[in-house]
C-alpha beads as a LAMMPS data file, in Angstrom:
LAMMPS data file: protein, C-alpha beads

58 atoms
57 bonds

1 atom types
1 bond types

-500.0 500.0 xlo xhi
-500.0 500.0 ylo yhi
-500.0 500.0 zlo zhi

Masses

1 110.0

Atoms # bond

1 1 1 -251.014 20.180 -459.850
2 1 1 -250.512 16.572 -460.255
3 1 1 -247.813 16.930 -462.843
4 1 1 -245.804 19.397 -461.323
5 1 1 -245.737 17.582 -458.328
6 1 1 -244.853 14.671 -460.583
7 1 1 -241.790 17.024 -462.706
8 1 1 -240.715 17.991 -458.632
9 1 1 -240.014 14.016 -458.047
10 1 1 -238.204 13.588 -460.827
11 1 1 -236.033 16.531 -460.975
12 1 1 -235.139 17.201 -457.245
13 1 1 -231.331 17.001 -456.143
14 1 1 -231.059 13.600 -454.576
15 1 1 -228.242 15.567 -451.991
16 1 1 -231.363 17.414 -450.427
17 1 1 -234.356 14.834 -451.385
18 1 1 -235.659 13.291 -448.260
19 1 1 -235.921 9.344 -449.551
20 1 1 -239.803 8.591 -450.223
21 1 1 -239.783 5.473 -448.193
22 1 1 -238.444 7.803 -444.986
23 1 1 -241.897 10.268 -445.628
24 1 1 -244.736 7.890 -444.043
25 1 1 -242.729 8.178 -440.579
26 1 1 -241.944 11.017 -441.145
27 1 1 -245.661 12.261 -440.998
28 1 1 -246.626 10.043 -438.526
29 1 1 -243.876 11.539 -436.199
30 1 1 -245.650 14.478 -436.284
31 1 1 -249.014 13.781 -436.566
32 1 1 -248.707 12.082 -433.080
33 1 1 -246.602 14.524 -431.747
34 1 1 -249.873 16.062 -432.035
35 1 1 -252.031 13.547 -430.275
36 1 1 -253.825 12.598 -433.723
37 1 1 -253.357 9.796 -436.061
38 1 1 -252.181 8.763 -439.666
39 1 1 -252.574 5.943 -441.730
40 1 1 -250.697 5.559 -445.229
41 1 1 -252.035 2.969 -447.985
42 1 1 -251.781 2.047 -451.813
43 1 1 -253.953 3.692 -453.972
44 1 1 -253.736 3.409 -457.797
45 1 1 -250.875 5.604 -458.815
46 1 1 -249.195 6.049 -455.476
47 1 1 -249.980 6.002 -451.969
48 1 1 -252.953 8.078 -449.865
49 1 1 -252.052 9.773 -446.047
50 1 1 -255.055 10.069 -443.841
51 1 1 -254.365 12.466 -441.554
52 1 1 -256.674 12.706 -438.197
53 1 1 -255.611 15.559 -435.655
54 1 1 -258.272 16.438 -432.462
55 1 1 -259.932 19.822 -432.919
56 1 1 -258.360 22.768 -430.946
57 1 1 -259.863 23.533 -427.287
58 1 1 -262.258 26.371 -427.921

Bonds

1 1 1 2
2 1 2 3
3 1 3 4
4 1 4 5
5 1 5 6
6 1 6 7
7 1 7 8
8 1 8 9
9 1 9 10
10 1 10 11
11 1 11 12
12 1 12 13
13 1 13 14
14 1 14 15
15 1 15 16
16 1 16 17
17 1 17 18
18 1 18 19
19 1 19 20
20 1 20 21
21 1 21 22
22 1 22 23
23 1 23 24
24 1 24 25
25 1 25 26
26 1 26 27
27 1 27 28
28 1 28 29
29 1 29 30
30 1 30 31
31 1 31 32
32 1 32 33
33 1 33 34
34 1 34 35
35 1 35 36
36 1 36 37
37 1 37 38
38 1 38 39
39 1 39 40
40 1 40 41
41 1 41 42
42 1 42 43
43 1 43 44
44 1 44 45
45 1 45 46
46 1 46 47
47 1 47 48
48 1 48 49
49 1 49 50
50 1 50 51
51 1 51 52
52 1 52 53
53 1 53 54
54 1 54 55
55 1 55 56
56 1 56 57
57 1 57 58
């Protein structure tokens, strides 16, 4: 999975590529949109989303 996400990167058309650095606020946009929470940090080999959304109302 890793490498074909990797092959994606490197072979996507750069008229329809959403820049990387635009993705972390991106997913925070909608993360809080629905009242949860994500962080983004450096990991070894890229970066690591934590993702934290409230549970659904039973």
């Amino acid at each position: 999975m890793i490498d074909e996400q990797r092959e994606h990167r490197l072979h996507r058309d750069p008229a329809t590529a959403i820049p990387e650095e635009a993705c972390p606020a991106i997913v925070r946009g909608i993360v809080e949109a629905h009242d949860g929470r994500a962080t983004v940090r450096n990991v070894p080999g890229g970066c690591r989303f934590e993702v934290v959304l409230p549970a659904a109302a039973s």
